[in-house]
LUMPAGU-116975 format. One line per field, with one value per residue (C-alpha): chain; x, y, z. Coordinates in Angstrom, 2 decimals, always signed. Example, Ala and Ser with C-alpha at 12.3 -4.5 7.8 and 13.67 -1.06 7.14 Angstrom:
2
unit	c(A_A) .
px	c(+12.30_+13.67) .
py	c(-4.50_-1.06) .
pz	c(+7.80_+7.14) .
***
This chain:
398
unit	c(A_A_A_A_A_A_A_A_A_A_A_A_A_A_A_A_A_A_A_A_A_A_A_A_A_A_A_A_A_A_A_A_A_A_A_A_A_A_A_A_A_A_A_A_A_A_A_A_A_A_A_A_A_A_A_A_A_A_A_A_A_A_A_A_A_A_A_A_A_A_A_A_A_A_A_A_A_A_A_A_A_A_A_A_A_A_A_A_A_A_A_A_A_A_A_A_A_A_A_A_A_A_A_A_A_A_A_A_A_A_A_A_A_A_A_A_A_A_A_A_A_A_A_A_A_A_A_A_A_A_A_A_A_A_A_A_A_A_A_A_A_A_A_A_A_A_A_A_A_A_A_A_A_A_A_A_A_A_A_A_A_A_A_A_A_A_A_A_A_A_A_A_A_A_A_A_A_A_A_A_A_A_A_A_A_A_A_A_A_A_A_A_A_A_A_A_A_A_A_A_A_A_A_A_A_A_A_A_A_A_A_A_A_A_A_A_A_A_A_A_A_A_A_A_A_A_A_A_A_A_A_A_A_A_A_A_A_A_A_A_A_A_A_A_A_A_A_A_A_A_A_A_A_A_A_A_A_A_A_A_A_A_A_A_A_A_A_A_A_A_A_A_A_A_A_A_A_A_A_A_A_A_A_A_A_A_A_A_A_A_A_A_A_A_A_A_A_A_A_A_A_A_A_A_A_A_A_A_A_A_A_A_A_A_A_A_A_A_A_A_A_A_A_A_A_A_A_A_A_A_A_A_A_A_A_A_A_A_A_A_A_A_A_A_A_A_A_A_A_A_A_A_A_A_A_A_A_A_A_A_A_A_A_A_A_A_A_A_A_A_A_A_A_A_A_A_A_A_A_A_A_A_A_A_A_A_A_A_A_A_A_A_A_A_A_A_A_A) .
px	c(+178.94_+180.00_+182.89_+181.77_+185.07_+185.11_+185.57_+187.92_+187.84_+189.56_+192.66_+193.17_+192.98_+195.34_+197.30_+197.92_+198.03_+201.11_+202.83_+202.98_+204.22_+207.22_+207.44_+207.35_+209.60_+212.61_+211.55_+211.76_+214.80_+216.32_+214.85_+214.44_+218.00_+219.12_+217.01_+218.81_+221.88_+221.10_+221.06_+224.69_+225.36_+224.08_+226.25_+229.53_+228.99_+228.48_+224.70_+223.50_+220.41_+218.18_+219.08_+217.96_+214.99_+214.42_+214.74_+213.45_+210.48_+210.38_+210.80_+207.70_+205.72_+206.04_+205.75_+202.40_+201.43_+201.90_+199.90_+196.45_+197.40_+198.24_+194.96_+192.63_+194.50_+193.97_+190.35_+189.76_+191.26_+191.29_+194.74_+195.70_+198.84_+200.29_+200.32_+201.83_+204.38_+205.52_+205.98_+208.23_+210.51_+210.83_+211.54_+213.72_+216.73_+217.60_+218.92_+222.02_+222.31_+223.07_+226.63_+227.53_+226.20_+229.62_+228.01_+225.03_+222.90_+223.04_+222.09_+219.18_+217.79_+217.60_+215.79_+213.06_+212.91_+212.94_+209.76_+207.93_+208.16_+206.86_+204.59_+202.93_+202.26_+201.57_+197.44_+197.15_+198.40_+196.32_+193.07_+193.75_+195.46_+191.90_+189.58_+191.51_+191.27_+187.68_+186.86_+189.62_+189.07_+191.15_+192.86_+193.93_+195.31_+196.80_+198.16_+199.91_+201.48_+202.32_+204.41_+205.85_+206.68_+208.19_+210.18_+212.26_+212.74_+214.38_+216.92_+217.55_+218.97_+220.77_+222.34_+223.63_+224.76_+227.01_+228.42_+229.11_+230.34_+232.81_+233.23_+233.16_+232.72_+230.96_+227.97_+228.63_+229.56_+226.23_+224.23_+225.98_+224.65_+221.40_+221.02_+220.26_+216.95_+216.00_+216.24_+214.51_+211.44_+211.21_+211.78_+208.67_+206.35_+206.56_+205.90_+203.00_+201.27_+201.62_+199.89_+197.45_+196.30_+192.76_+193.64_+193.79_+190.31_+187.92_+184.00_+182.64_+179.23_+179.41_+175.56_+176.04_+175.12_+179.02_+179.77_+179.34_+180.92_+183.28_+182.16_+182.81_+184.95_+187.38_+187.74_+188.38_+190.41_+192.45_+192.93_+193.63_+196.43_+197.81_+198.61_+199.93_+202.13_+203.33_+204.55_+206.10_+210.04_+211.37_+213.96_+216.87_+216.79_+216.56_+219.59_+221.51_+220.96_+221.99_+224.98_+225.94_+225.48_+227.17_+223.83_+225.05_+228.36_+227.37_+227.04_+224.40_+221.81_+220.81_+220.20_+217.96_+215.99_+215.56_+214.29_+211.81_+210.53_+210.29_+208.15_+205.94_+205.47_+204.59_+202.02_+200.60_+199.38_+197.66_+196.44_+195.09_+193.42_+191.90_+190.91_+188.93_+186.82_+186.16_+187.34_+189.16_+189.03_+191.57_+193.98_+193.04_+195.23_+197.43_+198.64_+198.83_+201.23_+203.40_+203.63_+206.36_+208.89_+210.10_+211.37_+213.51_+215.07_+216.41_+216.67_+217.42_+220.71_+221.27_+218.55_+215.67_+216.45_+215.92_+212.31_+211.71_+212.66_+210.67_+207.23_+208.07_+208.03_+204.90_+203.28_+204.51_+203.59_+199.67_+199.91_+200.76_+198.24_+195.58_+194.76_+195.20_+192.49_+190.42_+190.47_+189.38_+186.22_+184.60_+184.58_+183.75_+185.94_+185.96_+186.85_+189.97_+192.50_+191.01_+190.63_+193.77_+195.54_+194.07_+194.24_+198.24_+198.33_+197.22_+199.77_+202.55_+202.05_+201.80_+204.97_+207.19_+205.89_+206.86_+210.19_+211.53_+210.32_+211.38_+214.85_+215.07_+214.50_+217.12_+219.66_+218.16_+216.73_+216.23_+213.86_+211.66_+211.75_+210.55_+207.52_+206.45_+206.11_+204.05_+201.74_+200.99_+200.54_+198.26_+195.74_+195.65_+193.99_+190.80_+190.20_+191.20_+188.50_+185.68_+186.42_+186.66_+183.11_+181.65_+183.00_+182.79_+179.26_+178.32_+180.42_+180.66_+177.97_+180.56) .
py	c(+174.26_+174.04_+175.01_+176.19_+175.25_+174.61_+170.71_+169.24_+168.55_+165.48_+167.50_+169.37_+166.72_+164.87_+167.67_+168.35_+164.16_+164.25_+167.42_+165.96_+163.14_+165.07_+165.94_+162.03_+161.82_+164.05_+162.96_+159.71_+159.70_+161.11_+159.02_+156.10_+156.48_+156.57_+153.21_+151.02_+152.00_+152.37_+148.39_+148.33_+151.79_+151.46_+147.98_+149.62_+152.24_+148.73_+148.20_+145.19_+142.88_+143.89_+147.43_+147.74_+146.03_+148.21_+151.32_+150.39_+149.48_+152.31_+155.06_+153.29_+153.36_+156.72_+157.90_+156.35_+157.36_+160.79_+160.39_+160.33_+163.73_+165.29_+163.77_+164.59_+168.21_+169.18_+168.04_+170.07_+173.51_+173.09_+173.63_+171.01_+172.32_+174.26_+170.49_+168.68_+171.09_+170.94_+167.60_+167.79_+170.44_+168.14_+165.17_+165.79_+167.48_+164.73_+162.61_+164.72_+165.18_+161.69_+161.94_+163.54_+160.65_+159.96_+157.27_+154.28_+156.59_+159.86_+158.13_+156.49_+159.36_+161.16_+157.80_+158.23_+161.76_+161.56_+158.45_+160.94_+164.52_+162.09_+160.15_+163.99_+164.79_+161.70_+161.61_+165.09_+164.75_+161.39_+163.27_+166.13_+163.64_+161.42_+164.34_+165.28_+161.70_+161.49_+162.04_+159.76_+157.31_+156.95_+153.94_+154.98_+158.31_+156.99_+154.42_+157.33_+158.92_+155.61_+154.80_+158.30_+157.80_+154.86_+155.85_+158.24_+155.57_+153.67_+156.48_+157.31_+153.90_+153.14_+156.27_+155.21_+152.03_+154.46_+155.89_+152.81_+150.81_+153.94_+154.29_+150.63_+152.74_+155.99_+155.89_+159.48_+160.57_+159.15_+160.68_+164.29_+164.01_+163.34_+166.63_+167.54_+166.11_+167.01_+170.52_+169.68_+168.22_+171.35_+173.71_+172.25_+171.75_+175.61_+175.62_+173.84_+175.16_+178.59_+177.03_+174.98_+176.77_+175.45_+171.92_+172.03_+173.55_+170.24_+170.17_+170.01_+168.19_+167.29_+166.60_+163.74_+160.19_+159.09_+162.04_+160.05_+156.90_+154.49_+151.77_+147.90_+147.58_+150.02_+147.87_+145.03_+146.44_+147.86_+144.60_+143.15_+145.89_+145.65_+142.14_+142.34_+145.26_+142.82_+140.14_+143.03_+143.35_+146.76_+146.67_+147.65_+144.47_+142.84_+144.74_+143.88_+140.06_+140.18_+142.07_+139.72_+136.67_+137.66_+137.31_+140.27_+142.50_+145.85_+147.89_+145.49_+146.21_+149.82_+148.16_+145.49_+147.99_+150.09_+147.18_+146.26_+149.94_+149.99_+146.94_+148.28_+151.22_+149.53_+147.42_+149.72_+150.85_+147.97_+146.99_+150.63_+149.90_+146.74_+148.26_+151.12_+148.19_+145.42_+146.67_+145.89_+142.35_+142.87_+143.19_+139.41_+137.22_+140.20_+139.49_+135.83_+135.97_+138.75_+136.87_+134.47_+137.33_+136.11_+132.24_+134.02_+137.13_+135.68_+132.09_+132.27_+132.58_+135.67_+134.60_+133.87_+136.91_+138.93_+137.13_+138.35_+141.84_+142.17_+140.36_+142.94_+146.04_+144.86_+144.68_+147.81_+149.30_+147.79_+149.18_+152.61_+153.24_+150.30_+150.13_+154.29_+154.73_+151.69_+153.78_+157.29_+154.82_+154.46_+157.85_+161.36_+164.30_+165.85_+162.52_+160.98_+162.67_+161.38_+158.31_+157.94_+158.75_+155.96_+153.45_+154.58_+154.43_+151.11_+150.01_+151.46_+150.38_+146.44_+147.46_+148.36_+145.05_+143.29_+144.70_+144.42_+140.77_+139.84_+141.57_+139.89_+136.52_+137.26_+136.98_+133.64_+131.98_+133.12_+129.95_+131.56_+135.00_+133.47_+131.58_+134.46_+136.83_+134.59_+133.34_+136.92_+137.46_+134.82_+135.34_+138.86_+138.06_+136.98_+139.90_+142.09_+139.76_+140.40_+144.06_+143.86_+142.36_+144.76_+147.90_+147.23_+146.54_+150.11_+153.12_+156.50_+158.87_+162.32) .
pz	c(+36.58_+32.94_+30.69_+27.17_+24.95_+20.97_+19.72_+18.56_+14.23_+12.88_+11.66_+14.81_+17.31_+14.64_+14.39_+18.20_+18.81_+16.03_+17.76_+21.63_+19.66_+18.48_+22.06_+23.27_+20.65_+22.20_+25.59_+24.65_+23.25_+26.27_+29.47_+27.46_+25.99_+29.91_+31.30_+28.64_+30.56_+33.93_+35.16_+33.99_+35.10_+38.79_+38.31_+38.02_+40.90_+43.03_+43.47_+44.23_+41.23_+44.36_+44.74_+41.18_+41.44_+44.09_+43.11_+39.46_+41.44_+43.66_+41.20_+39.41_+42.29_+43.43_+39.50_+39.36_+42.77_+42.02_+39.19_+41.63_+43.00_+39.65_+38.01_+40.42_+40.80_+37.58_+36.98_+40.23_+39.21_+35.57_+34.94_+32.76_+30.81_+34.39_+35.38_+32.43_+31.95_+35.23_+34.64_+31.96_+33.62_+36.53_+34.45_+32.07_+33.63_+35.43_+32.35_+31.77_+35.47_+36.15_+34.11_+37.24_+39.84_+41.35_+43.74_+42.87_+45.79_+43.63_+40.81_+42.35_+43.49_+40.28_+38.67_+41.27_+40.41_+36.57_+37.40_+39.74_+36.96_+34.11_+36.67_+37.38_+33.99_+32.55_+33.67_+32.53_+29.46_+28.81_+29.77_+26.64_+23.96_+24.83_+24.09_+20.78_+20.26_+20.03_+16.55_+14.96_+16.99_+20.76_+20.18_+16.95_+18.51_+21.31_+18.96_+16.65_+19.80_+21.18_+17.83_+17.56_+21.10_+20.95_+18.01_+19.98_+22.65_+19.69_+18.11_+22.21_+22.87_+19.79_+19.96_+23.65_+22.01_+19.06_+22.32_+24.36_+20.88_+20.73_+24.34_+26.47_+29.88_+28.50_+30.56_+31.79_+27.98_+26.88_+29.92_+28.87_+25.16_+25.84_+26.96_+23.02_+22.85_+27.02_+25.70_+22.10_+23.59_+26.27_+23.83_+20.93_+24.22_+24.84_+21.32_+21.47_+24.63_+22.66_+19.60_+21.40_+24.80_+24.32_+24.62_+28.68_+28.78_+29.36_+29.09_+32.63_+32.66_+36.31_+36.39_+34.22_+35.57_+35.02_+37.05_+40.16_+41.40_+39.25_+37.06_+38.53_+34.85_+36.14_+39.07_+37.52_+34.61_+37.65_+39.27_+35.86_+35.27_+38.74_+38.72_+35.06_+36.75_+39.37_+36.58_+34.31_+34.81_+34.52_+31.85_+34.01_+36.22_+32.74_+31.44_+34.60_+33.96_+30.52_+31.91_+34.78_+32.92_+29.75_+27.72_+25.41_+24.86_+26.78_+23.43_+22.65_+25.72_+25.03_+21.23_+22.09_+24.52_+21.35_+19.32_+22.31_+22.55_+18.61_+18.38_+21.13_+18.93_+15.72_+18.00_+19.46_+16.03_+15.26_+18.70_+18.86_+15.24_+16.74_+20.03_+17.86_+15.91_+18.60_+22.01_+25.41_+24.64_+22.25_+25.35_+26.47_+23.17_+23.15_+27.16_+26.46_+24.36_+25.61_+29.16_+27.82_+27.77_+31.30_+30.33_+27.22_+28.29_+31.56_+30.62_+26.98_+25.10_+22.92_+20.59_+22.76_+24.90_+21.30_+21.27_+24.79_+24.67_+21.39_+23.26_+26.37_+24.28_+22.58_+26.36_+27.24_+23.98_+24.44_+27.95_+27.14_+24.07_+24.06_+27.84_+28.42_+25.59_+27.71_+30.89_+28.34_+27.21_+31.27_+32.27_+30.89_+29.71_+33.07_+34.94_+32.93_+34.87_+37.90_+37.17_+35.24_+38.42_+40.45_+37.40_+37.15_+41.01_+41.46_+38.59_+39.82_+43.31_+41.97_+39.72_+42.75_+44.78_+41.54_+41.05_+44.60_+44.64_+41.29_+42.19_+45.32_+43.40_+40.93_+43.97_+44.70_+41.91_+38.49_+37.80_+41.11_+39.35_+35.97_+37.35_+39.98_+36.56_+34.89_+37.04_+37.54_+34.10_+33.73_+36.64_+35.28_+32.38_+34.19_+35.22_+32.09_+30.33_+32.62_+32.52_+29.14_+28.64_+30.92_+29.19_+25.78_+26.22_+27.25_+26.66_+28.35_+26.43_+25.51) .
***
């Protein structure tokens, strides 16, 4: 069975890359906005460094989890924008809900729901930014909606930090505003499904030869990713450290998460240059260096824990563009979702195993927490490399 659908040109993939980037934007600016708040947040309704590990972790894992229903879903029945917009209205909404969380419980539960709407649409969406993608290059358009993205994750949180500088205890104040760019982001994706309804329609060639089974480089890429998953703090145990130990002023959290998500961005453009010219193996020096996040943000002073934040929002920001557009490269149009979902799966399955343990070693031994995340780190890149020389020796004919 086949799917006759027109191809993408160079300014219309750009065009439609640039516009869900206005959409990461908003969206951005209103989840992201949230996490640099919600260590110290779930802090003052009593929760314990392990409870937010925890649920960090947990919200993670069931986010990515969902992602191998949603994936496969859609490259079953086709309906690619039915699935990423349901995402989104799942999602977002629960941002300015949680300025009514009168109890650390209430609040959890509407983290793990804001993880599991963007963990549903997240695949989806990958699978149609990658095929308008193709002719500029998909590292270099993941790249551009990486750095778009990850500009709204940096107005979000330094317009939390205006709040809290304003407001010492406004958590709920800055949860309630956020509901501006929850209903901006909703509001241009409409838009854009109405200006764009092609974009979900994929090209089925399911008598291909990479119609069938999954290459051993996704295997190993997916080991490679799981393990760096595992040694990856989520930011909110990280804000709840520099809280607790007086690191930074509270004002100054939600800033530094913007300046971590804004470096990710910028890197992610030039990783996702890099990727485009010599391939996965650009992940390999990249991973090195980001690993020694862990010794500076929980065992540095104020300026070390700058360094770290900055290294961690360059690993994110490779994860999110550079090693999305890696998974695009092994399988077919018709496949991504798919495999995006089990890629994501296996990542956020190793992220909630990571979180609860490093937030149970927080309670015990920061020293413990920092050498679990890198050793993790640094097996992982064994595996990234041999993936890495397997793929980018033989790409996925479109």
């Amino acid at each position: 069975m086949s799917e006759i659908t027109g191809r993408w040109s160079r300014s219309s993939g750009l065009r439609f890359i640039v516009w869900f980037g206005v959409v990461s934007l908003f969206a951005d600016m209103a989840y992201e906005g949230a996490r640099s708040i919600t260590g110290p947040f779930l802090a003052s309704l009593g929760a314990s460094g392990f409870v937010v590990g925890a649920v960090a972790g947990s919200g993670e894992m069931l986010g990515y989890a969902v992602r191998l229903i949603s994936g496969r879903a859609a490259d079953h029945s086709g309906r690619y924008w039915a699935v990423t917009l349901g995402g989104y209205i799942v999602q977002l909404p629960t941002v300015p809900l949680l300025a009514l969380a009168g109890s650390w419980p209430v609040a959890c539960l509407l983290l793990v729901v804001e993880r599991i709407g963007k963990g549903t649409r997240n695949p989806v969406r990958g699978a149609m930014l990658a095929k308008a993608g193709e002719d500029i290059g998909q590292g270099w358009g993941f790249g551009i909606h990486e750095a778009m993205d990850k500009a709204g994750a940096l107005i979000g949180p330094l317009a939390v930090a205006g709040i809290l500088a304003a407001l010492p205890n406004g958590y709920r104040v800055a949860f309630a505003w956020l509901a501006i760019p929850v209903a901006a982001a909703l509001l241009t994706l409409f838009c854009i499904r109405k200006a764009f309804p092609a974009a979900g329609q994929i090209t089925r060639k399911l008598h291909s030869e990479e119609a069938f089974g999954y290459p051993r480089a996704f295997w190993w890429y997916s080991a490679g990713a799981g393990l760096l998953a595992f040694g990856f703090s989520d930011f909110p145990l990280i804000a709840y450290h520099f809280a607790k130990a007086r690191v930074l002023a509270g004002s100054w959290i939600p800033v530094f998460y913007a300046l971590a998500l804004g470096s990710g961005g910028i890197g992610s453009l030039f990783i996702g240059r890099l990727f485009d010219r010599i391939g996965t193996i650009v992940l390999v020096p990249v991973m090195i260096v980001t690993a020694s996040f862990a010794p500076l943000v929980f065992l540095g002073d104020f300026d070390f824990a700058l360094v770290g934040v900055l290294l961690w929002g360059i690993g994110l920001g490779a994860h999110e563009s550079v090693m999305s557009a890696a998974v695009a490269r092994m399988f077919p149009r018709e496949r991504r979702s798919t495999a995006y979902g089990i890629y994501m799966a296996i990542f956020g399955v190793s992220w909630f195993i990571g979180s609860a343990v490093q937030g149970a070693l927080y309670d015990v031994s920061i020293y413990a927490l920092v050498l679990a995340a890198m050793a993790a780190q640094a097996i992982a890149v064994v595996p990234i490399w041999i993936a890495a020389r397997r793929a980018d020796g033989r790409q996925v004919s479109l």
